[in-house]
C-alpha positions as CSV (number, residue, x, y, z in Angstrom):
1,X,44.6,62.4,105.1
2,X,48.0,62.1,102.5
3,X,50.9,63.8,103.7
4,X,52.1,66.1,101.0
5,X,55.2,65.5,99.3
6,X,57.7,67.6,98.6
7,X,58.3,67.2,94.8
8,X,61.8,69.5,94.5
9,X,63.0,67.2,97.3
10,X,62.0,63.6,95.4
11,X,63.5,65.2,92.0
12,X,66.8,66.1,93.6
13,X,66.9,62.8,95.7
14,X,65.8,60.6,92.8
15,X,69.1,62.5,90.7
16,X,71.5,61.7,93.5
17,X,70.5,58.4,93.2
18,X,71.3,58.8,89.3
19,X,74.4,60.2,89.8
20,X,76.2,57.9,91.9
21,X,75.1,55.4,90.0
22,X,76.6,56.9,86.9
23,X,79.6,57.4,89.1
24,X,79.7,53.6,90.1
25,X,80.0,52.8,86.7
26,X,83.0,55.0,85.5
27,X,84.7,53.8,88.4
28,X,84.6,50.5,87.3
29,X,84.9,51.6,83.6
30,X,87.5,54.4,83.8
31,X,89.4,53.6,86.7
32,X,93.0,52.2,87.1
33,X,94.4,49.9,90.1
34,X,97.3,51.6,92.1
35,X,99.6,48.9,90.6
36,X,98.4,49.8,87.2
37,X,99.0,53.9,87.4
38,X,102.9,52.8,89.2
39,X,103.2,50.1,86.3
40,X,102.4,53.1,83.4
41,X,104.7,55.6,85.6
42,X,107.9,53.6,85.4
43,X,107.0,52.6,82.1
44,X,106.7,56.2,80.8
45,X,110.1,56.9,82.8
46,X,111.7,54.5,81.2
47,X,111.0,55.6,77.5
48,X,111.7,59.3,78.9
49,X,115.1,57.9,79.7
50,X,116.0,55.8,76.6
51,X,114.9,58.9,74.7
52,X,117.2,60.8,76.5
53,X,120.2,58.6,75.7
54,X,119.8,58.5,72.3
55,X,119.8,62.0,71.8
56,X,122.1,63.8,69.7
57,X,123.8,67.1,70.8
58,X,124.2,69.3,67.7
């Protein structure tokens, strides 16, 4: 004799598989090196900076 299945149990394991795989992907496709968030920090500081020097003071 078969050994039943549990069906909720293969629908939610079959959607974790789903999900990490869709998380897989945005990792590769969203995320940023450490080098790259530091490089885009200073960056941004920078221009902050510059902005503030060339302010004028009414």
């Amino acid at each position: 004799m078969v050994e039943p299945i549990n069906l909720n149990k293969t629908r939610k394991a079959r959607a974790k598989v789903d999900a990490q795989k869709t998380a897989a992907e945005n990792r590769v496709r969203f995320g940023r090196t450490k080098s790259e968030k530091t490089v885009s920090k200073l960056e941004a500081e920078k221009a902050r900076r510059l902005h503030d020097q060339t302010r004028r003071e009414d």
